[in-house]
Each structure stands twice: as C-alpha cells, then as structure tokens.
C-alpha positions in Angstrom: -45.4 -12.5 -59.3 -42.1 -10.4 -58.9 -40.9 -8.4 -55.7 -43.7 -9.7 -53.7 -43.9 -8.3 -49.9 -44.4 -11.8 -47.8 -46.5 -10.5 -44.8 -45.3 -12.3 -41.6 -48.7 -11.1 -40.0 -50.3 -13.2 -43.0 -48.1 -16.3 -42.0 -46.7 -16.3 -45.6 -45.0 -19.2 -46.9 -45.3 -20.5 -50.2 -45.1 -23.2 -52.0 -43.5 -24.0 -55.8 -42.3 -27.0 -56.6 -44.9 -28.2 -59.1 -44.3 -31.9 -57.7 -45.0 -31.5 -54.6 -48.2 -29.5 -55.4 -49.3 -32.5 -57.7 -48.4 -34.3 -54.6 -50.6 -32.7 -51.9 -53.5 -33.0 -54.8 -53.1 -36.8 -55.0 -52.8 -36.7 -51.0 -56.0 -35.4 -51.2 -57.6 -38.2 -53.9 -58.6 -35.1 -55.8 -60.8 -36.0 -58.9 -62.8 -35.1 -61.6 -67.1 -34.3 -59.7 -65.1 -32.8 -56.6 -66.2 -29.6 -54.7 -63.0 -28.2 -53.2 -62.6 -25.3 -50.4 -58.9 -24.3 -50.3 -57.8 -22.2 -46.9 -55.0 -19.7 -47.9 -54.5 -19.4 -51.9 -51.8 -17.4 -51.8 -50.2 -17.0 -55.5 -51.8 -19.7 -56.6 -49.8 -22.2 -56.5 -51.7 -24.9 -55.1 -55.2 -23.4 -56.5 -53.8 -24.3 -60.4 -53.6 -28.0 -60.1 -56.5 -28.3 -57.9 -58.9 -26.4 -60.6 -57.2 -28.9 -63.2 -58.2 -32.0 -61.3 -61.6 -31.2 -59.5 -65.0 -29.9 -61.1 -65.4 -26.9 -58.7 -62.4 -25.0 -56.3 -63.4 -21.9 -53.9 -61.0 -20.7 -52.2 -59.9 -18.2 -49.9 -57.5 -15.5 -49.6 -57.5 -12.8 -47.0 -54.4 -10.9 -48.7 -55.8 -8.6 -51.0 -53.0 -7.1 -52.9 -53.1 -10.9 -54.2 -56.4 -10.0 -55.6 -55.3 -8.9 -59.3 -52.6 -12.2 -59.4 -55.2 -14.9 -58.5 -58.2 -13.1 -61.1 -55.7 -13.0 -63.3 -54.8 -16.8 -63.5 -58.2 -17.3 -65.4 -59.5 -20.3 -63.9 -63.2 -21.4 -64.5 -63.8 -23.6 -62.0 -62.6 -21.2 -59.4 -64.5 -19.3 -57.0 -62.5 -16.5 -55.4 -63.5 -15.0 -51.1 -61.1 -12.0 -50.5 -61.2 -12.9 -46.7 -60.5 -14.3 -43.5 -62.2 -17.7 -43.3 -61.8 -17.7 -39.9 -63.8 -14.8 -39.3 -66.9 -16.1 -42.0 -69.4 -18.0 -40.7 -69.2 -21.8 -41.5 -72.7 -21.7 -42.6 -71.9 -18.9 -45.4 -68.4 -20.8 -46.1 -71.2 -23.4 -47.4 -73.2 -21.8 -49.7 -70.8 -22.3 -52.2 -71.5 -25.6 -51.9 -74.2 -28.2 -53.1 -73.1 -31.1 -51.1 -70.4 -32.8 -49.7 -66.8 -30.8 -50.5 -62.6 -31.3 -49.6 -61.0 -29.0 -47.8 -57.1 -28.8 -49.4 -55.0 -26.0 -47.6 -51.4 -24.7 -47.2 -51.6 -23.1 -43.8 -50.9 -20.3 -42.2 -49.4 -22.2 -39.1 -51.1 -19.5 -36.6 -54.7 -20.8 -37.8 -54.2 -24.1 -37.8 -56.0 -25.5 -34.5 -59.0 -22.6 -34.6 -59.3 -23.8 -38.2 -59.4 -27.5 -37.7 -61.6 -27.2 -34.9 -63.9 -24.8 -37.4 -64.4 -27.3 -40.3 -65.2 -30.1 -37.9 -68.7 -28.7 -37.0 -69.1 -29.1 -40.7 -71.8 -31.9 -41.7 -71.0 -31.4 -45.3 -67.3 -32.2 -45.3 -66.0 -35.2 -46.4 -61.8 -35.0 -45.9 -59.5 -32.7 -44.4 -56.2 -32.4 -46.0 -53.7 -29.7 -44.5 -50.3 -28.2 -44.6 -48.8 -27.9 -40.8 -46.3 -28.1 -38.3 -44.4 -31.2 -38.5 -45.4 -31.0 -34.5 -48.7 -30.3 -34.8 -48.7 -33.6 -37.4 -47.5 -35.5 -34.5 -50.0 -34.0 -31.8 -53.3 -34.8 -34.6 -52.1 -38.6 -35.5 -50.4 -39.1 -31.7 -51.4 -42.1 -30.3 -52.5 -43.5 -26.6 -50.0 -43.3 -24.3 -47.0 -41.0 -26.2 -45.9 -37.6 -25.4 -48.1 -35.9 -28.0 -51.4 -37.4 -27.2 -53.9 -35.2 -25.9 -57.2 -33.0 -26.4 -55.8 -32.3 -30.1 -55.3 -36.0 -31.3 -58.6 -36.9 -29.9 -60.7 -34.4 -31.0 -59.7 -35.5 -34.6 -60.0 -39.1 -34.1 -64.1 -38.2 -32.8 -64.2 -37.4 -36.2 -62.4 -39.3 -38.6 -59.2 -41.4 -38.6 -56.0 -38.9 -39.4 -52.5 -40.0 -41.0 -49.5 -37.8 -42.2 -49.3 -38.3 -46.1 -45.4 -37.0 -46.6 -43.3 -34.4 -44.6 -41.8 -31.4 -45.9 -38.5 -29.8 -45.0 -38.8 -26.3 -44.5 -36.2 -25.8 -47.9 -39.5 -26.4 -49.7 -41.1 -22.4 -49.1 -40.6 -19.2 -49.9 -39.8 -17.6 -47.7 -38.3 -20.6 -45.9 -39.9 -20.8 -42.2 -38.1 -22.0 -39.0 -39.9 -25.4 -38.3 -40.4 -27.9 -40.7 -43.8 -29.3 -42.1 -46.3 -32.0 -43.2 -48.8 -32.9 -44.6 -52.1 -34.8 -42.7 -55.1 -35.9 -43.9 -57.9 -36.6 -42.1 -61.3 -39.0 -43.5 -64.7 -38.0 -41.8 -66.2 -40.7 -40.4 -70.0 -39.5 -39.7 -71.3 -40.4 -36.0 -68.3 -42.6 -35.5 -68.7 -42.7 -31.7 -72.3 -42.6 -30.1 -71.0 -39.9 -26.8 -72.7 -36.4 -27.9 -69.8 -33.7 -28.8 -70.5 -31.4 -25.8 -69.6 -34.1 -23.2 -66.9 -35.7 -24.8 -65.5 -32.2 -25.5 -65.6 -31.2 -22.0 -64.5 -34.2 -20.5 -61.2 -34.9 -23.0 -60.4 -31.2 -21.9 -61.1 -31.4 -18.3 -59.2 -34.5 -18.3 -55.7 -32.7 -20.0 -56.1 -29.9 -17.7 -53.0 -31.3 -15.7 -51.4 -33.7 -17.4 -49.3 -35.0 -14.1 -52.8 -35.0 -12.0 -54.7 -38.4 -12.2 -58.0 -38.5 -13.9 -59.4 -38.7 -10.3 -58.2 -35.3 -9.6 -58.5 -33.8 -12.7 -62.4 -34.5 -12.7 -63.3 -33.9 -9.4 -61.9 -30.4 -9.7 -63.5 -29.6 -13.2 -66.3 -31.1 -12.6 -66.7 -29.8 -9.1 -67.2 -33.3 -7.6 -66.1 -34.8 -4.3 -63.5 -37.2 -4.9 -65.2 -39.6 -2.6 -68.1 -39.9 -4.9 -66.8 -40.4 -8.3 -64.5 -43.2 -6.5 -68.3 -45.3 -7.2 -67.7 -45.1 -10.8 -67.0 -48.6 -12.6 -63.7 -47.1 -13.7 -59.7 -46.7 -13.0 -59.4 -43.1 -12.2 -55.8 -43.8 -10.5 -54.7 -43.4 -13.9 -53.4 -39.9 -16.4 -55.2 -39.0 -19.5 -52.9 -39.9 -22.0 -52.8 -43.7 -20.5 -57.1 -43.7 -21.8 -58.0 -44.6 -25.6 -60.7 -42.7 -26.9 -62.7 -45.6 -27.1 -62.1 -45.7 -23.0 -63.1 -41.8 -22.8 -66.2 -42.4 -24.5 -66.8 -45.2 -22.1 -66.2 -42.6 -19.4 -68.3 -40.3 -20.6 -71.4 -42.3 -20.7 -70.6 -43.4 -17.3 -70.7 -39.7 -16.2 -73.5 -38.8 -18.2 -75.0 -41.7 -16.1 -73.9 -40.3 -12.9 -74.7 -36.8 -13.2 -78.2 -37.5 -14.1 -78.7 -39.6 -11.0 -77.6 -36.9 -8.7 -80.3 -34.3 -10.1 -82.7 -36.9 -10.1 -81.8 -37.3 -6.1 -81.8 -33.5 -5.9 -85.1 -33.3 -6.7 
C-alpha cells in the first residue's frame, strides 16, 4: 500500500519482514483448529500468515482508510471489526467466538496495559501473545525483588505464567519508533491462585502505592487501618512490596480477608 499516511494518534508502526512475522506466529504455537483475535491489523502484515496457519482470525482495526487494503487481501478465514477494541465490550469481542481463542497483536504501545488488563477478565482466552515495549516486557515477566516488579508483573502472573519470546530492535518498523520492542507471551492458567480478584487487585495496588513506604504503612493508609492493629497479623509488614512473591501476597490477602471480617463481626 503506497504513500500511506502513518497516524501517530493511531500509534502506527508496522511490521514487514516476513520472518519475523512467521516468527511471532510460531511464538504464538499458532495451528491448524485455532480461533484467533488479532488487536491492531494494520496492512496486514501479521493478519496473512495468521489466516494461513489457524482455522479462523478476527481481527481488529480502528483505522478505517485501511478498510479497502485489508478486504482486499481476500482472506476466508478472516473476520474483519472496523474499530476500537478498546472501546467494545469484551462480551461482544466474543461472539465471534465458539470457544476458547489466541489473542496475537502488534500494538499500539499506548493501549497496551488497558488492553492487557481487558482480555484478562476473559474466561474464554487461552494465551496472550503481544508486541510491546521492550520495558513494558520487563515490568510483565519482572521478578520478586527487581526494579521492575510491581502491580503490572503480578497482575499477569494471577493469571498465567509470562515469558519474552524474542526482542525486536526498533530497525524492524515502519515507521521506526523511538524505543525498542518485544515480544511476550503469556499462558492462562485458569483459577491458578484460590485469593478472589477483587482482593488481590486492591491489595497488590494498595501495596505499590509508595514504593519506599513499608507494607505496614502502605496498608494502614489504604486500607484506613490503625497501624497498631494490623501489627496482630501473622505477617512481616516491616517489609516493601517488591520484597513479597505473589504466592506471599495471596497469603496476605487471606489473612486480611480474615481480619476484616472479624472486625464487622465485632461491630455488630
């Protein structure tokens, strides 16, 4: 598609190298019988080998002027949203789908977090494998302890287990952007961790609030708890955040679960 106008509000970046794209497919473990959702189709580029190696491909696109490029291309097993999949309804997003599907996506680097976060309410997806940041790479597969640990890196391991498949130098788009990238995968692991979502959610983010602040302080504030009473709780709070597995969080959790529901049981 000649004299294109990349639209930086689009967060255009494209790929071509036909390698790399066969790459990102095998990344992926895309096969014959999979139901694929690709974020971002751009020209295409990624959209042709992933219609010639899985049985069904939707995929969105929320430049329109692409519109008469991407029908063109003729695929069959390709399903075609001209919008923001952001904005859609994950419910609707799943229509398209009878059962469990891959997501595969080149990102737009300014929707990657709401995205991920999106497509992890999902109970029908089964792998998550993404174009970003090579920083944002780092923050998702991070580990206890390091610099980029935090609410990011344990929010996907609730999930699923991530790993970056292969980085990318930035050399590799068109246009070429400012950072370089990578490519992360992520494996749903259904009811990995027995905490319910809405308490480990809060308490992972109340917990990063202040990274500097202990987790003493940093719960007792968000939680709007006198210090002297969570001191009771069977656990180190003299210690940060990022020093606390997720395996110690969910531990944590329950413990406050615990705790809270004794005090409105002695409210009452």
């Amino acid at each position: 598609m000649k004299n294109f106008n990349f639209k930086k509000k689009f967060g255009q970046n494209f790929l071509t190298d036909k390698n790399l794209l066969s790459s990102i497919c095998a990344d992926a473990e895309i096969g014959f019988g999979d139901q694929v959702l690709e974020i971002g189709a751009g020209m295409g580029a990624l959209t042709v080998p992933l219609c010639e190696r899985a049985s069904k491909v939707v995929s969105y696109e929320i430049d329109n002027e692409l519109q008469p490029h991407l029908l063109g291309l003729g695929l069959k097993n390709l399903t075609l949203h001209f919008e923001d999949a952001l904005e859609k309804p994950l419910s609707e997003i799943e229509k398209d789908f009878d059962g469990e599907y891959k997501l595969v996506a080149n990102l737009p680097y300014y929707i990657t977090s709401p995205l991920i976060f999106k497509f992890l309410e999902s109970n029908k997806l089964k792998s998550l494998t993404i174009m970003v940041q090579k920083e944002v790479g780092d923050r998702i597969v991070a580990k206890q302890g390091s610099k980029d640990y935090g609410v990011l890196s344990l929010s996907c391991a609730y999930f699923g287990q991530a790993k970056i498949m292969r980085k990318v130098p930035r050399q590799m788009f068109t246009p070429s952007p400012d950072v370089d990238s990578c490519i992360v995968r992520l494996d749903i692991e259904p009811n990995k961790y027995d905490l319910d979502k809405q308490t480990y959610f809060k308490l992972i983010k109340t917990a990063f609030k202040s990274r500097r602040k202990t987790l003493l302080n940093n719960l007792s504030e968000g939680l709007n708890v006198p210090k002297n009473a969570l001191s009771g709780l069977d656990f180190d709070l003299s210690k940060r955040a990022e020093q606390l597995s997720i395996d110690d969080f969910v531990k944590l959790g329950h413990l406050l679960n615990k705790f809270i529901g004794e005090k409105s049981h002695d409210k009452r």
